[in-house]
N, C-alpha and C positions, 0 to 999 in steps of 0.2 A: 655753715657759711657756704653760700653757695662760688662753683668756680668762675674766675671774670673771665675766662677764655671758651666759654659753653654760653650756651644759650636755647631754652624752651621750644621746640616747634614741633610742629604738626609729626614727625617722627620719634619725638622725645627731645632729650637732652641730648643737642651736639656743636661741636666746635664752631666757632666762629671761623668763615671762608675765606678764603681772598673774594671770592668771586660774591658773597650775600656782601660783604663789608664794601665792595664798592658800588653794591649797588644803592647805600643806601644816599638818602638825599645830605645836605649840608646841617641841613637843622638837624636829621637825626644823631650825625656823626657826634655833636654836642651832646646828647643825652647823657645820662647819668652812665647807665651800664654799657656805652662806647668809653666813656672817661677810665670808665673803671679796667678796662680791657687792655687800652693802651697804658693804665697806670701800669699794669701788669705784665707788658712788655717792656718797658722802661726797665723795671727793676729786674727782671730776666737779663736785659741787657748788660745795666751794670753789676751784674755778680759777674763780668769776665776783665773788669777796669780795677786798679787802684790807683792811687799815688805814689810820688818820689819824690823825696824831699830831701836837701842836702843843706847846710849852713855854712858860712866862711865869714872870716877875718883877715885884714891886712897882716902879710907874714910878719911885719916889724911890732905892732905894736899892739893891743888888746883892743879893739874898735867894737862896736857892738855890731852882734851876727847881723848877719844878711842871711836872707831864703830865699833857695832856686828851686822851686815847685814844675813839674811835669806829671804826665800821666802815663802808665804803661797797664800793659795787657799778656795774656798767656796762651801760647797758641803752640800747637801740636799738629804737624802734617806727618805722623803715622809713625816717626822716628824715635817720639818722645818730645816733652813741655819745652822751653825756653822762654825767654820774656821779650818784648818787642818795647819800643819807646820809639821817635820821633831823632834822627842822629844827629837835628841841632841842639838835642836836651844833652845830649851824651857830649856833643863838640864843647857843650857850656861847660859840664865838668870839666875837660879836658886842660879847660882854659883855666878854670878856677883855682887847677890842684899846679900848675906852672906857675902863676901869677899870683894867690893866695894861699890862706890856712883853711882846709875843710876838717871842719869842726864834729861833724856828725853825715850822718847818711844811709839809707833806709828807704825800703820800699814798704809801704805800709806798716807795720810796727818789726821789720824783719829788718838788720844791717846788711846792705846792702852794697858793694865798693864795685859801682859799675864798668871799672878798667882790669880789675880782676876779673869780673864773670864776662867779658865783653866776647862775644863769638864775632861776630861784625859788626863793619857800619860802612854805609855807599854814601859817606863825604865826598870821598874822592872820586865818588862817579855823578854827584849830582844827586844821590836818592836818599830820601829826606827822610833812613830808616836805620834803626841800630838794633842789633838783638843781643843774648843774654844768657847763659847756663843759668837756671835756676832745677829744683827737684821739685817732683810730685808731693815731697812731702811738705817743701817750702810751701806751696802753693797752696797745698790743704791747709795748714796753720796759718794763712793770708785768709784762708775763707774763703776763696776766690776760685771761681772755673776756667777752663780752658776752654779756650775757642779751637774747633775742628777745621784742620786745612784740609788741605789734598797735597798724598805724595805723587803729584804729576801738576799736569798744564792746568793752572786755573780756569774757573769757566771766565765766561765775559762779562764784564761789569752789568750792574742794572740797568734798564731801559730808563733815558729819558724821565721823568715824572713819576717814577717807582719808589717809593720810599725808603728809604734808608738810616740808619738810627748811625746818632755819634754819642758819644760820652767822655767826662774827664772831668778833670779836676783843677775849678781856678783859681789861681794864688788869693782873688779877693773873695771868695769864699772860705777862705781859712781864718778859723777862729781861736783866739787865745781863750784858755778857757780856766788856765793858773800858769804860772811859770812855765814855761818853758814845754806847755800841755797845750795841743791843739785839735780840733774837731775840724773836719775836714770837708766841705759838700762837694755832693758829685753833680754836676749837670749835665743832661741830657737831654734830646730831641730826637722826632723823628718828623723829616723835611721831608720833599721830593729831591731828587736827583736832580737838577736841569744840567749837568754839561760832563761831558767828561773827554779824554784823551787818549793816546796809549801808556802817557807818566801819571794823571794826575783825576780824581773826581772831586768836582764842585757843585758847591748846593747853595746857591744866594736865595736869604731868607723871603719869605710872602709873608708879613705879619697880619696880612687879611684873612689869613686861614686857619692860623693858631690855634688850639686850644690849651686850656688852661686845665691841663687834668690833674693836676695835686691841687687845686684850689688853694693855691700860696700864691697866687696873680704871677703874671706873665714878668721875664725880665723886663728891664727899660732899655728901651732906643739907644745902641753902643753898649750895652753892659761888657765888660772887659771880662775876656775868656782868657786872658793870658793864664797857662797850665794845663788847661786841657790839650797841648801839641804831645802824641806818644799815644790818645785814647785810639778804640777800636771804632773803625765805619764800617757796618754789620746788615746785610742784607737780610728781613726777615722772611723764612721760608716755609712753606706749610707741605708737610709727606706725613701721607697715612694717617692725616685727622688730628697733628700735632705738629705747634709750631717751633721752629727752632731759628738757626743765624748761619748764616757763611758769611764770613770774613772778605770783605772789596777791597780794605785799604785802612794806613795806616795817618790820625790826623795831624796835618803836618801847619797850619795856620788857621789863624781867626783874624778875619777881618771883620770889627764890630764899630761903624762909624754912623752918624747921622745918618748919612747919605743913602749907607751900602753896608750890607752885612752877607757874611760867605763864612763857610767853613769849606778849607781842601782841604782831602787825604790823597798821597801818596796810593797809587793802585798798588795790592796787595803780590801781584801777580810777580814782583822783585824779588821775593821771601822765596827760599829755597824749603824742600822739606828739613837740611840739618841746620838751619837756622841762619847760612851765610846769603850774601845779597848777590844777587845774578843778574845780570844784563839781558 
């Protein structure tokens, strides 16, 4: 099987560039082994996302559960792993375990009680970021990688129109599949960049440009991302003829309407190397 990240040329077999990949035209970007390329970074991407899932009931009486879906990620600035989430996902528990019965709780098939493991969260400043004790070994038995920080000053976010991939996991993607058993989709994209700030990066969608690379047709117009708040916003970078991610920021909304469709994250640049949030 040949690899989706090489390509045949006049020197042999080699990497796909930044600099050939944009040179190429619109129509070619559609071709089948561009499709396959980005299928290929998708899925790179999300081996660094899972889910979190929690259940509750009214404390007085047996009501049938409710489900609070989010996405979290695992990231390492040199110190050692931790888990990242979005600190309105974290504030929701908060609320849920004062106010309700939480019934269950679990980051991918792992229990998971995120006021036990909690290292921070910048509520109280505004930063729309919570993190997490978790172990390497946790994290292998998730199946899941860690994303690489920096123990120092992040770099600067992407330029303008530079691509950037998000991922996560939406509540209406979740499927019963027997009792109390659910399959879970991950969604992902890779937009441009158009705006950012020193808190915050936004990427409001172009559905003229879209491609359709798993050939399972494009969302519709508003599709509801609620869950994916907590996935990772991942700069893709290419060193030494192999591509990899650095981490920009944490997704903190989806707005999916008619009108206007966006995704922000939280700039990353908040996240300390031992996992607490920084001004």
């Amino acid at each position: 099987m040949s690899d989706p990240d090489t390509i045949a040329g006049p020197e042999g077999v080699v990497p796909y560039s930044p600099a050939w990949l944009n040179a190429l035209s619109e129509t070619e970007r559609k071709s089948l082994p561009i499709r396959n390329f980005s299928r290929a970074r998708h899925d790179d991407g999300g081996g660094h996302v899972t889910w979190l899932l929690w259940s509750v009931q009214e404390k007085d009486k047996l009501t049938p559960l409710e489900f609070r879906q989010g996405s979290v990620f695992f990231l390492d600035c040199g110190r050692g792993p931790f888990a990242v989430t979005a600190g309105h996902v974290f504030d929701q528990w908060v609320r849920d375990r004062a106010e309700r019965r939480i019934r269950g709780y679990q980051i991918g098939n792992l229990g998971f009680d995120l006021e036990e493991r909690l290292i921070d969260s910048g509520a109280d400043r505004k930063i729309d970021i919570a993190t997490f004790r978790i172990s390497p070994a946790e994290i292998a038995a998730l199946g899941k990688r860690v994303v690489s920080g920096t123990d120092g000053a992040w770099p600067a976010p992407p330029n303008v129109g530079e691509a950037v991939y998000f991922g996560g996991f939406p509540g209406a993607e979740r499927i019963e599949i027997a009792p109390l058993e659910y399959s879970f989709g991950l969604h992902s994209g890779m937009v441009p960049l158009t705006d950012f700030t020193d808190h915050q990066l936004g990427c409001s969608f172009d559905r003229r440009y879209w491609v359709d690379v798993r050939g399972q047709g494009l969302p519709p117009v508003g599709y509801d991302l609620g869950g994916v708040s907590g996935g990772p916003m991942l700069q893709p970078v290419y060193q030494d003829g192999a591509w990899g991610w650095r981490l920009v920021g944490v997704i903190s909304e989806a707005i999916m309407m008619q009108e206007f469709e966006r995704i922000t994250a939280v700039r990353a640049h908040y996240i300390l190397p031992t996992g607490h949030i920084g001004r």
